[in-house]
TORFI-742302 format. One record per residue (C-alpha): x, y, z. Coordinates in nm, 2 decimals, always signed. Last residue first. Layout:
N
+--------+--------+--------+
:     c1 :     c2 :     c3 :
+--------+--------+--------+
:      X :      Y :      Z :
...
+--------+--------+--------+
END
This chain:
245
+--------+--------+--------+
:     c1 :     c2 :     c3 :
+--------+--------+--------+
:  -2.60 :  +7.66 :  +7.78 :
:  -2.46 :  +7.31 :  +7.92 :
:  -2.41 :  +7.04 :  +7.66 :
:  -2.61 :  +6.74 :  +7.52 :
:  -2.42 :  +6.60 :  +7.26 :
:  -2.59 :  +6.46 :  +6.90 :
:  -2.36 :  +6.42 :  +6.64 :
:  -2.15 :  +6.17 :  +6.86 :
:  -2.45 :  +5.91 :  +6.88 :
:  -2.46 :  +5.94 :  +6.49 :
:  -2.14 :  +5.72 :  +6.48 :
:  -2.21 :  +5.46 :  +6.74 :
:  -2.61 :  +5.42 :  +6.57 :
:  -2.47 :  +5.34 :  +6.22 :
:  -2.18 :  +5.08 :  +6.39 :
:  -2.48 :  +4.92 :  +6.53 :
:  -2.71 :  +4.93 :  +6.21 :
:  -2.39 :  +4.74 :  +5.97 :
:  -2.35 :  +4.52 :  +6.30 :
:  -2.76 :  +4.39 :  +6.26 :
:  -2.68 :  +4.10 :  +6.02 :
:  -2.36 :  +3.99 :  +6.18 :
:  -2.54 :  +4.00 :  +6.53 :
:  -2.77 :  +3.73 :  +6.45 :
:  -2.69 :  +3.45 :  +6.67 :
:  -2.61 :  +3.71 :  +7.00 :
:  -2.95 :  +3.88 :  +6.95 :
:  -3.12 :  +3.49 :  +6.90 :
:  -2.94 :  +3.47 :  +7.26 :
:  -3.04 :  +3.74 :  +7.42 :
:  -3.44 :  +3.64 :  +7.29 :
:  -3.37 :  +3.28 :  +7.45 :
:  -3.30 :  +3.51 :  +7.78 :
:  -3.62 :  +3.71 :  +7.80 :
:  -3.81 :  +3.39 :  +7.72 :
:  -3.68 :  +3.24 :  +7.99 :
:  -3.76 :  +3.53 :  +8.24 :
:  -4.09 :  +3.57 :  +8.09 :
:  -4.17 :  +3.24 :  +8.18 :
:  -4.02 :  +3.25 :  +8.50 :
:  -4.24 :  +3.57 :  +8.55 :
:  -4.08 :  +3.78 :  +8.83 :
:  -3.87 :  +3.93 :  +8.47 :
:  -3.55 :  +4.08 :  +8.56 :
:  -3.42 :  +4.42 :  +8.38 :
:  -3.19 :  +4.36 :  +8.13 :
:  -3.45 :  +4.38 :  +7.88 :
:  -3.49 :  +4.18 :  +7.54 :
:  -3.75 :  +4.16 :  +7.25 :
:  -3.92 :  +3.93 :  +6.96 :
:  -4.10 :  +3.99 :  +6.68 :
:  -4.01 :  +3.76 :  +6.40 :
:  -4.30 :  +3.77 :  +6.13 :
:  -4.12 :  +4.02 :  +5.89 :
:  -3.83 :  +4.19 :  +6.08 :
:  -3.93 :  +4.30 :  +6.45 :
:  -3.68 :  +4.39 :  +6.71 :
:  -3.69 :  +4.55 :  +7.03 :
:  -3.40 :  +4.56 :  +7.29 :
:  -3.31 :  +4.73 :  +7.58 :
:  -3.12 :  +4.80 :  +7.85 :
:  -2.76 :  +4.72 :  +7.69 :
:  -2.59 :  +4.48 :  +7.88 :
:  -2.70 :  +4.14 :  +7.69 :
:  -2.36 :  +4.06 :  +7.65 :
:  -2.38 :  +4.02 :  +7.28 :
:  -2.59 :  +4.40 :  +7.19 :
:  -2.37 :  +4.54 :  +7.48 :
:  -1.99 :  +4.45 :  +7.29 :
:  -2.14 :  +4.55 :  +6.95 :
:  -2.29 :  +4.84 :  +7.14 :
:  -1.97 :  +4.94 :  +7.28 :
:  -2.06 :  +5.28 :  +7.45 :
:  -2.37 :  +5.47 :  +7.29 :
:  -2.50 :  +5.37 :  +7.66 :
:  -2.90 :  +5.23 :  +7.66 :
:  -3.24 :  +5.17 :  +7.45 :
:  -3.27 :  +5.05 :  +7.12 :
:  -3.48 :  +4.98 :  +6.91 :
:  -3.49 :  +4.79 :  +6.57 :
:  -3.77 :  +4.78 :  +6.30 :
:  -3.79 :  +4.55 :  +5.95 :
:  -3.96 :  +4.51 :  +5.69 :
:  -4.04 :  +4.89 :  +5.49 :
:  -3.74 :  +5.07 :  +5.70 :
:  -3.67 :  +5.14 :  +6.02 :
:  -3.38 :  +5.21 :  +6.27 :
:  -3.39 :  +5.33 :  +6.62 :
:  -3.17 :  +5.42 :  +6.86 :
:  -3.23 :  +5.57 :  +7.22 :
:  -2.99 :  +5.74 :  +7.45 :
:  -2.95 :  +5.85 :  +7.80 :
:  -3.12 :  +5.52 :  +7.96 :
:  -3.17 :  +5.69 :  +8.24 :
:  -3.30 :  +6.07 :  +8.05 :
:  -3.11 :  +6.42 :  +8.00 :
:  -3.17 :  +6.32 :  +7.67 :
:  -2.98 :  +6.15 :  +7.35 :
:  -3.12 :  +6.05 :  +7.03 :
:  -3.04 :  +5.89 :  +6.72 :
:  -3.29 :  +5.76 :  +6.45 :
:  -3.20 :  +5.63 :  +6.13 :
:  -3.33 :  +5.51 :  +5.77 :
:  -3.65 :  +5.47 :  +5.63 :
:  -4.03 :  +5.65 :  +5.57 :
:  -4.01 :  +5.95 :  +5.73 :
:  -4.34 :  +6.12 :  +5.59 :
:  -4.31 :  +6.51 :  +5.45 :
:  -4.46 :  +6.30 :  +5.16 :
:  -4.20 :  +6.06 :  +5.12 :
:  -3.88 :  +6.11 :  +5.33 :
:  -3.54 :  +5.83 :  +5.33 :
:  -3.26 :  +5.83 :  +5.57 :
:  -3.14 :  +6.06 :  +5.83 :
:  -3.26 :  +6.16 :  +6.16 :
:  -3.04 :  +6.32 :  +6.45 :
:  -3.18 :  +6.41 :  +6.81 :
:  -3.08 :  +6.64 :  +7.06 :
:  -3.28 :  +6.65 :  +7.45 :
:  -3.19 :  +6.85 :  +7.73 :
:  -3.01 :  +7.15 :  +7.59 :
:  -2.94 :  +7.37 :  +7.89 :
:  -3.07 :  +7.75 :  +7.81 :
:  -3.20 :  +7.78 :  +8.13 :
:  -3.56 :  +7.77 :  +8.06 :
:  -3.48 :  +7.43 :  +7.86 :
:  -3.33 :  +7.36 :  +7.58 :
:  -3.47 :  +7.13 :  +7.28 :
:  -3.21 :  +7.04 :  +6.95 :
:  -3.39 :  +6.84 :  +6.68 :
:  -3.20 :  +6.80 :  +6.39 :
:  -3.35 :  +6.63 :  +6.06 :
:  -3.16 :  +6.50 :  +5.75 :
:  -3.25 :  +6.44 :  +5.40 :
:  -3.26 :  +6.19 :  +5.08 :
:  -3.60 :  +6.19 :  +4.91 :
:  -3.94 :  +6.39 :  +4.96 :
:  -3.94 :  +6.67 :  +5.21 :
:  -4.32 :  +6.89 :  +5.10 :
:  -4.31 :  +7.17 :  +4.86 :
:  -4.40 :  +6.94 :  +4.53 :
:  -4.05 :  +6.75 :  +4.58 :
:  -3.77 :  +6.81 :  +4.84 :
:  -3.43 :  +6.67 :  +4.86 :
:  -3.19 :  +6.79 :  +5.19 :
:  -3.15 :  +6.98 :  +5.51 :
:  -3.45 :  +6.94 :  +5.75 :
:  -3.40 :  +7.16 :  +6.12 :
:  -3.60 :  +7.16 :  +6.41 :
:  -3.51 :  +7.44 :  +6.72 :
:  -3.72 :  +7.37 :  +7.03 :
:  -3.69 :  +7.59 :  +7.29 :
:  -3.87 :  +7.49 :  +7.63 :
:  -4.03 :  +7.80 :  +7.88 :
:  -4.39 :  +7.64 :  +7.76 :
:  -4.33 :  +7.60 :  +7.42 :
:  -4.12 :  +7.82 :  +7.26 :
:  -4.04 :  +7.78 :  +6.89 :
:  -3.78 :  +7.73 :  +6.62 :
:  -3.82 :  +7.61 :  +6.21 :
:  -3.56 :  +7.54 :  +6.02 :
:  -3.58 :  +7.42 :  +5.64 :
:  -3.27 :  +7.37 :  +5.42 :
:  -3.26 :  +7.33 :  +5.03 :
:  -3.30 :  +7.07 :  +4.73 :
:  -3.49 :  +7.01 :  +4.48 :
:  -3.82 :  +7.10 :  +4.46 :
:  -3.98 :  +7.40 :  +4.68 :
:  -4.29 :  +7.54 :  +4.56 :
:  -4.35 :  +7.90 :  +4.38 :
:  -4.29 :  +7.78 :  +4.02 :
:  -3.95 :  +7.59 :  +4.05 :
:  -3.77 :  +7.65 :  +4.39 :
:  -3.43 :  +7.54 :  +4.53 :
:  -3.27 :  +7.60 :  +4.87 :
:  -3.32 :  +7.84 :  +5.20 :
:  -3.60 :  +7.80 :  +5.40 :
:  -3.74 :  +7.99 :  +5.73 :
:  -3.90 :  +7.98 :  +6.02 :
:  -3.93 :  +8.17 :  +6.38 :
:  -3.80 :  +8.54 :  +6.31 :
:  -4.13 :  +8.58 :  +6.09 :
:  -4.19 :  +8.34 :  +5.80 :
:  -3.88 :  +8.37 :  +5.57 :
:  -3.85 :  +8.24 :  +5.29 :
:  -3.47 :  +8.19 :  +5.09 :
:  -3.41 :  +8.18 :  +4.75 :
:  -3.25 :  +7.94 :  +4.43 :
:  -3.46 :  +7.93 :  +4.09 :
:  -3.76 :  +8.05 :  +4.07 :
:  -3.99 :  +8.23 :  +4.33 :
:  -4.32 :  +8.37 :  +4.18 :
:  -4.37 :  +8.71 :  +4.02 :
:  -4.38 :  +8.54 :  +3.65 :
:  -3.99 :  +8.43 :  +3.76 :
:  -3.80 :  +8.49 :  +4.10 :
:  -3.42 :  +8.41 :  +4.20 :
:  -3.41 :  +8.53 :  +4.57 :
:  -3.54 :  +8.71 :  +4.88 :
:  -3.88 :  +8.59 :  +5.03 :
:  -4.11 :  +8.75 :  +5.24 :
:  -4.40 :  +8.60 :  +5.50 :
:  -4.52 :  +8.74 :  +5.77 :
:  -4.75 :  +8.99 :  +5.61 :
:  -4.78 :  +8.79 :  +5.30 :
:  -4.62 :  +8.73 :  +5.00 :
:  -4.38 :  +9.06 :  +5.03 :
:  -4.11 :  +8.96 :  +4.75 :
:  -3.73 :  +9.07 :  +4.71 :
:  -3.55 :  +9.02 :  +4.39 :
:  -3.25 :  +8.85 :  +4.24 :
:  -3.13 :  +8.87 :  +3.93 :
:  -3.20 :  +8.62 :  +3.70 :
:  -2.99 :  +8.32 :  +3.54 :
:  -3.15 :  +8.04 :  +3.38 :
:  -3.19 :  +7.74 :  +3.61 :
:  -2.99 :  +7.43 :  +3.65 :
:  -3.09 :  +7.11 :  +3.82 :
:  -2.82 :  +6.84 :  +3.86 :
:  -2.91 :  +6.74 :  +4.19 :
:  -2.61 :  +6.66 :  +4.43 :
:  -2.65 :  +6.54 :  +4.79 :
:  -2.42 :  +6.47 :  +5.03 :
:  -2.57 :  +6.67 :  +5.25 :
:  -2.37 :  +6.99 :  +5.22 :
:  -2.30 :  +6.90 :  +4.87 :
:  -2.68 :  +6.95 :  +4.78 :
:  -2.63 :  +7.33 :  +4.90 :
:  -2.34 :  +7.37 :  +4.77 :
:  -2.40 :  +7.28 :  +4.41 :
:  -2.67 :  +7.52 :  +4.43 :
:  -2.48 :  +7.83 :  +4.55 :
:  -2.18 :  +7.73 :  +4.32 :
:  -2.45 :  +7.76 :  +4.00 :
:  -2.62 :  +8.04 :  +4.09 :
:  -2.26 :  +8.23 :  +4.17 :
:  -2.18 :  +8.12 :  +3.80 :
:  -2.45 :  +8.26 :  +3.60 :
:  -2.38 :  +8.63 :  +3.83 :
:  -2.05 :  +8.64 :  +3.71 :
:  -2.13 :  +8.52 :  +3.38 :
:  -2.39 :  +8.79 :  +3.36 :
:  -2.16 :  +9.07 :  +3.47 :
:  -1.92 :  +8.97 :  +3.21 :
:  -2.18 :  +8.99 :  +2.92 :
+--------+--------+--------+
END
């Protein structure tokens, strides 16, 4: 009776930890069963929680050296919630891709996070990007994107959801400062029927140029109602450093 406590309780705290990690908590609960190893094909096997011959419960896939998922199952499909990373060589280039958070009917669906992390053939990481918000259907639907490359502008930031669409090009220095001065590079904006865009680089149109500058200053107006996405995009700029190997 002991040993099945025990082994009750370790479910439970592996679970819980899982959905904590991401800020996440589902309150799913499964009986207790000892765990077993599977062969389901000959790349994949899978080491976990298993019911009727099927994973059940809490486990981890593998596919190879190259992907794997860790989290919650319920009849042989991932649902709830549990960590998908998937890494391949393309050319010389590493990519290494990375979902943490809710799934639903095997595919990401709810609250998640992705990482992207590519190196080159020297093992320098040359692009790393950070994406959370909200997934339907393996779909991104809304929420943020942060990158930073070995690129002039080095970063990018977008946001998105089902009415409006901001991007970003430039520094992840002072963007409240840069989105009012008109400093960052950048600028695209679209919420409903307002579509409208900035660059600091000059237009030889003078139309274009005025146009340019009456879109600065509809920026500058409406700043209060973008600074919750700004102060977003500063924060998840630091999650994402490009370092030597």
């Amino acid at each position: 009776m002991a040993t099945r406590l025990h082994t009750y309780t370790k479910i439970m705290l592996t679970s819980m930890m899982i959905a904590t990690s991401i800020g996440l908590f589902v309150p799913t609960t499964y009986a207790a069963t000892e765990k077993e190893s599977i062969q389901l094909s000959g790349r994949a096997s899978y080491y976990g929680q298993v019911e009727n011959g099927k994973p059940n419960g809490t486990g981890t896939i593998r596919w190879g050296d190259s992907k794997s998922y860790a989290g919650q199952w319920v009849d042989g499909i991932r649902q709830g919630t549990g960590k998908y990373v998937n890494k391949y060589t393309v050319k010389g280039r590493t990519f290494v891709v990375t979902y943490k958070g809710e799934w639903s009917k095997d595919q990401r669906n709810g609250l998640g996070e992705v990482r992207q992390i590519i190196k080159n053939k020297a093992g320098q990481t040359e692009a790393n990007l950070i994406q959370q918000g909200q997934y339907e259907n393996d779909i991104f639907q809304t929420g943020y994107t942060v990158t930073q490359a070995l690129a002039d502008p080095p970063f990018s930031f977008n946001y998105k959801d089902k009415d409006t669409s901001l991007q970003i090009y430039g520094d992840n220095q002072n963007l409240a400062e840069y989105w009012a001065t008109g400093k960052l590079v950048q600028i695209q904006y679209r919420k409903g029927k307002i579509d409208k865009e900035y660059s600091i680089f000059p237009e030889n149109n003078a139309t274009k140029k005025v146009e340019n500058q009456a879109n600065l200053k509809y920026f500058k107006k409406i700043q209060p109602q973008v600074a919750t996405y700004l102060k977003t995009f500063q924060t998840l700029s630091t999650k994402v450093p490009i370092a030597s190997k």
